[in-house]
N, C-alpha and C positions, 0 to 999 in steps of 0.2 A: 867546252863541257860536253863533247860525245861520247864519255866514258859513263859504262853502266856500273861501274863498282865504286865510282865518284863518293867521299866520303863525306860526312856530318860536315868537318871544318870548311871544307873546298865550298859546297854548297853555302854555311855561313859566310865564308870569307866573300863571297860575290855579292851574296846579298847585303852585307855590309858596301860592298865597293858600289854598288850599283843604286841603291835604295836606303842608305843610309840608315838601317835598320838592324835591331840582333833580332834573330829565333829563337826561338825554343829548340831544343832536341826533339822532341815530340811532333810540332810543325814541319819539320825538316825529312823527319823519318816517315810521317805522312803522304805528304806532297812526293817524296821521292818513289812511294807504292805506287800510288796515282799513277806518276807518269811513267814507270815499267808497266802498268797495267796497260796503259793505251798504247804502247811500244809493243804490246808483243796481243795485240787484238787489231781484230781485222777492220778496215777501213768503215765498211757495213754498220760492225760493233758500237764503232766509236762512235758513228754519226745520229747511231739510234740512242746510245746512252747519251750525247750532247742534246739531241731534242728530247727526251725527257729532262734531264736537266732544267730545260729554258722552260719546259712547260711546270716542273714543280717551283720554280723561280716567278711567274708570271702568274700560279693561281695563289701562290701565299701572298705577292704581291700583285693586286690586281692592277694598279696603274702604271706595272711597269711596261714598257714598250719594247718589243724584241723587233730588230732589223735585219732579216738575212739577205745575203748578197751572194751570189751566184756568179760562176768563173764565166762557162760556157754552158752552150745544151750540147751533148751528144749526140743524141735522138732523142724523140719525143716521151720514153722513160726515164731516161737519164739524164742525169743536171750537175756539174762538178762544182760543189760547193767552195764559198772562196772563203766569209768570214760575218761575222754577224756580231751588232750592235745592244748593247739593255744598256735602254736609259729610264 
């Protein structure tokens, strides 16, 4: 699925195949903005919308727990993010 003109059915039919699930058209057309959105934003971008994200996620729910995990350091500003936990 590395095609960006990937259509409504393609995306249903996986989700079905994978998940056992139907969508909406609405859900589908959504989710697929989303993720051109972060496809054609810069690394920076996304890291900083991801941490807001987890921070509006963590004060509507205050006992959620966020766990980030870090690849490697670069140098002592830089840290190559690897993937992060909410439990």
């Amino acid at each position: 699925m590395n095609n960006l003109s990937i259509t409504f059915t393609s995306i249903n039919d996986e989700i079905k195949l994978h998940y056992k699930y139907k969508i909406s058209y609405d859900k589908v057309w959504v989710a697929k903005q989303i993720v051109l959105e972060h496809l054609s934003s810069s690394h920076e971008e996304y890291f900083e919308n991801l941490s807001r994200f987890l921070s509006a996620i963590k004060k509507s729910n205050p006992r959620t727990a966020i766990d980030w995990t870090h690849k490697e350091n670069i140098d002592d500003s830089t840290i190559v993010f690897y993937k992060f936990f909410v439990i």
